[in-house]
N, C-alpha and C positions, 0 to 999 in steps of 0.2 A: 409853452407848448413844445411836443416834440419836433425835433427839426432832422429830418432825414438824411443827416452828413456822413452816416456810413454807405460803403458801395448798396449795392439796390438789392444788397441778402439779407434783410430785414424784414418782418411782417408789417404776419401776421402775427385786445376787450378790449348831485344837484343841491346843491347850495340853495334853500330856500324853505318856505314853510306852503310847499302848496299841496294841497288833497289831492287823492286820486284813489277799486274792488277787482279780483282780478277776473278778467272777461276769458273767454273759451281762447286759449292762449293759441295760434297755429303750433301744435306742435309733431306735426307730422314727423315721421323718419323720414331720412333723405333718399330713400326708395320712393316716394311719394311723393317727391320735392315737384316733380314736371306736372304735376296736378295743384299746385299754391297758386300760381299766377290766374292776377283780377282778371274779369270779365272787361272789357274796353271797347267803346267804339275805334275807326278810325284813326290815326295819331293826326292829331291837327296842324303837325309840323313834319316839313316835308324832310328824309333823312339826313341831309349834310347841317340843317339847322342846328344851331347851339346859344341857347338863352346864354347871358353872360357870366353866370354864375357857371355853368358846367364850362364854360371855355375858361375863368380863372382856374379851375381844380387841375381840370387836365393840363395846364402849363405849367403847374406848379406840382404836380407831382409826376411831367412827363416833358421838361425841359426841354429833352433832346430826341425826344421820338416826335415819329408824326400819327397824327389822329385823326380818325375819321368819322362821323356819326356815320352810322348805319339802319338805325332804325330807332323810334321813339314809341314805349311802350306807356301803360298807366298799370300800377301796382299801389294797390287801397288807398286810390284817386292820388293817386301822385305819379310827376311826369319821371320816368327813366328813361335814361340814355342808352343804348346799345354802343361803345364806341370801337372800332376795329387799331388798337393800338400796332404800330411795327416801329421797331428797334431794332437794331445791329445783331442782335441773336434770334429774330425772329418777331412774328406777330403772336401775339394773346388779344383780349377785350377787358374794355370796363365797364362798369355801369355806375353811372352814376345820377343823382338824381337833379330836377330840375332847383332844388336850392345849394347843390353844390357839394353833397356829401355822396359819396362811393358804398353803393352796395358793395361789391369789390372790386376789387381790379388786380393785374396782372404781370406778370414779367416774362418769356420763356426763358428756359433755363437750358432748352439745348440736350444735354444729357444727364447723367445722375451723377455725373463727378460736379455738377455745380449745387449741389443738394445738402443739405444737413447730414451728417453721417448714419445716425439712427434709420432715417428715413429710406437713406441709401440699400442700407440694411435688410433693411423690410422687404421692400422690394427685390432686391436681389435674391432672398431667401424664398419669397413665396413665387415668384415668376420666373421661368425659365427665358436666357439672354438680358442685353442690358438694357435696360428699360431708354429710351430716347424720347425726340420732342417731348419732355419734359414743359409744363409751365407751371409757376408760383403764382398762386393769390391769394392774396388780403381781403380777411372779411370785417366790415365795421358793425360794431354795436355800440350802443349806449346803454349803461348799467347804472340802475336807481336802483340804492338801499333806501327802503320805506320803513319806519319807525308804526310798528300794528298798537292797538291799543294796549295789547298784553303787554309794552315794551318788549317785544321781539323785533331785531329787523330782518328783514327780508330783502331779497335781491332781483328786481326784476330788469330781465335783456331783451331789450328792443331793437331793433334794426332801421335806418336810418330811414324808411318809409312810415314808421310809425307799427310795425307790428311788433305783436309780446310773443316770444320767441320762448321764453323758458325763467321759471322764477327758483333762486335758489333759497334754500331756508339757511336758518343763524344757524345750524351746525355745518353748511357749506360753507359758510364766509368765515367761519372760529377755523376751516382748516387751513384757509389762503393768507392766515394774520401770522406776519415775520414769527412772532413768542413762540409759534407752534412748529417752527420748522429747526433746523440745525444748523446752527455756523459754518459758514463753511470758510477756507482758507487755503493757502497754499496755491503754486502756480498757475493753474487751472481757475481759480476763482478769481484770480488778482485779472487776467486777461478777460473775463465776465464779465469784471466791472470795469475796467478799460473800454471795451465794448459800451455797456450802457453808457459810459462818459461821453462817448463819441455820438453815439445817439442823441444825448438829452446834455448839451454840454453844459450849460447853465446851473446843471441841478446838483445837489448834494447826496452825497449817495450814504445812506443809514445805517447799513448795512447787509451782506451778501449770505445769500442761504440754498443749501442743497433744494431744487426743485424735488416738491415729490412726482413731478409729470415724468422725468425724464432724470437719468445718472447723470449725463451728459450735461444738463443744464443748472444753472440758476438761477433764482431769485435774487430781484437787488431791489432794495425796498431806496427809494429815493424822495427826496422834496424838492418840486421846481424853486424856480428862481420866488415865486412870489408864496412859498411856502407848504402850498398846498401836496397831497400826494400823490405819490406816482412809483408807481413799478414795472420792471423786465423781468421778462423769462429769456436767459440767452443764454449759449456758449462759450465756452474759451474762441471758437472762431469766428462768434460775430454775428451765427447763425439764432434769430427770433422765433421765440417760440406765439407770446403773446406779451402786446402792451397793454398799461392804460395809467389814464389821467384824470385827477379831480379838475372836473369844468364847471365852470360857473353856470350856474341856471338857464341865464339868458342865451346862453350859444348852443342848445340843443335845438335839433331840430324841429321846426315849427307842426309836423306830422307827428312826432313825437311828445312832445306836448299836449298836444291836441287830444290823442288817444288815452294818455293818462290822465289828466282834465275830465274826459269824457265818462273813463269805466271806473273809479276808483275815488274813494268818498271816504273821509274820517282821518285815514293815516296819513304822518306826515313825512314830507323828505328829508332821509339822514344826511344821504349824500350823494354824487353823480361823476359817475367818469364816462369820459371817451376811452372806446378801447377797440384794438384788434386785434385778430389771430390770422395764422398763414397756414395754410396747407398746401401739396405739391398734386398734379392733375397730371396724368398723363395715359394714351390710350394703349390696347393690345389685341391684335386682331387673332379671332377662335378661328380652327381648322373649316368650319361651316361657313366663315364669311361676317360672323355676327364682330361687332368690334365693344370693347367691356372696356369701360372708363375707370379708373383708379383715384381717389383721394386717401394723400395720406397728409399725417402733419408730421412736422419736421423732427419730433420726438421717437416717430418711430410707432405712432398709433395710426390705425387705419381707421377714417374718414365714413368711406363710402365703395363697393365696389358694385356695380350696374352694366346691366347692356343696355348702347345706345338705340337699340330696336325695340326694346321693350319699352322704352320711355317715351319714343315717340310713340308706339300706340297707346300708353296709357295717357298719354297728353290728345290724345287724336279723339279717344273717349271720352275726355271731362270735357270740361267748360273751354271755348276756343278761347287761346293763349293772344298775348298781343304781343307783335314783335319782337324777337330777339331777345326778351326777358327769359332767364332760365333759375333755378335758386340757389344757392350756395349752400353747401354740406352745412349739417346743425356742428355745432363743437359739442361732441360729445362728455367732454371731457369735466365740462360743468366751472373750469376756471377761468379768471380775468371776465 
């Protein structure tokens, strides 16, 4: 598995023969994101509570910061955590769930000189001043290529509560396979795959290729230690665009399973990674008062831009929200 031994500027995408039809996928745009969250009673655990599964996740992927639940939501009948992370550069949040997997989670970043350069970019160019309280977060999915009767596979990305998020067809995944991309070499790439070394130290790295996401980044097509695959989208400086990894069947999460089990009958599973992407979050307040939230990802594509007043009343009009739960921008982007 990957082990997080570069500094914490990293991100941010089944082995088996089991069935599963695709159901009414959530596939809202992230304008609409503050209308997803389940319907829920109560949280039956009071906020500082932490099942022991969410208290390993959070010390292991937050050593040195301190954490605090804050509130405990239910999203399609699974427990999430609201957690108010702070660290030496400041507070973010995570969420994670009550089996021990991170909707996402966070880092601030402080200002834009701690940001990918693309991204930096972006923002400098479309916003007037320098953009500040910056935060980075990581979103997880799990990504089954299903094998259809036609022999076509397809790509379905779930989210670590068990929702289907967005299905890619075999002409999405024929563009994310190394054959289709370009060698790359020279200074710049040799420090890319440095980076994923440091990342994934175990692993063997197959070969390095120009991202088509980003100039600035790419692809290092890799085999962990026990042979399976895996790949990065990174920089010469370290900076993640998105991961992932072939996992074994059995280590997806139990919501996840569950819902593929449930909608989906005949086709079988080709294959299953763990994966994630990162994108950078930060706020900018309008001459009226109103304040407009920014996601962008590290390549320099924008995410998501929204007022945080319009989301609360569009959240104030649907269905009441449960604690603390908010959703994570879709990856438009369609890879890892």
């Amino acid at each position: 598995m990957f082990r997080r031994t570069l500094p914490i500027i990293v991100s941010a995408t089944l082995l088996g023969g089991v069935a599963f039809a695709a159901p009414p996928a959530d596939t809202k745009t992230p304008a609409d994101a503050a209308k997803t969250a389940d319907k829920a009673g109560p949280a039956s655990h009071s906020p500082g509570h932490r099942d022991p599964e969410v208290d390993a996740a959070l010390k292991k992927e937050y050593p040195d910061a301190q954490t605090e639940v804050k509130g405990v939501s239910t999203v399609n009948g699974v427990k999430v955590y609201n957690v108010q992370v702070t660290t030496k550069e400041g507070q973010s949040i995570a969420e994670v769930t009550e089996f021990g997997d991170f909707l996402r989670y966070g880092q601030p970043r402080k200002t834009a000189e701690n940001i990918a350069s693309p991204a930096r970019k972006t923002l400098e160019g479309l916003f007037k001043g320098t953009p500040g309280n910056i935060d980075m977060y990581r979103v997880t999915q799990y990504l089954i290529d299903v094998k259809a009767p036609n022999g076509k596979i397809f790509r379905l990305r779930f989210d670590p509560v068990g929702r289907l998020r967005d299905v890619a067809t075999a002409a999405d995944i024929k563009q994310e396979k190394p054959q289709n991309m370009s060698k790359a070499s020279g200074g710049d790439a040799d420090k890319a795959e440095k980076a994923a070394k440091k990342y994934m130290p175990d692993a063997k790295v197959e070969g390095v290729y120009k991202s088509p996401d980003a100039d600035d980044f790419f692809y290092v097509d890799l085999k962990n230690k026990s042979g399976a695959d895996a790949a990065i989208i990174v920089n010469k400086d370290g900076r993640v665009l998105s991961w992932r990894e072939e996992v074994e069947k059995g280590t997806v999460p139990k919501p996840v399973t569950e819902t593929f089990d449930k909608l989906f009958g005949g086709e079988k599973i080709s294959m299953v990674y763990k994966s994630e992407y990162e994108y950078y979050q930060f706020e900018q307040q309008t001459n009226g008062g109103d304040v407009v939230q920014i996601q962008v990802r590290p390549n320099g594509d924008v995410l998501d831009i929204h007022s945080l007043d319009s989301r609360r009343e569009d959240a104030r009009k649907s269905e009441p929200q449960t604690a603390g739960h908010t959703e994570p921008p879709a990856d438009k982007s369609g890879k890892q």
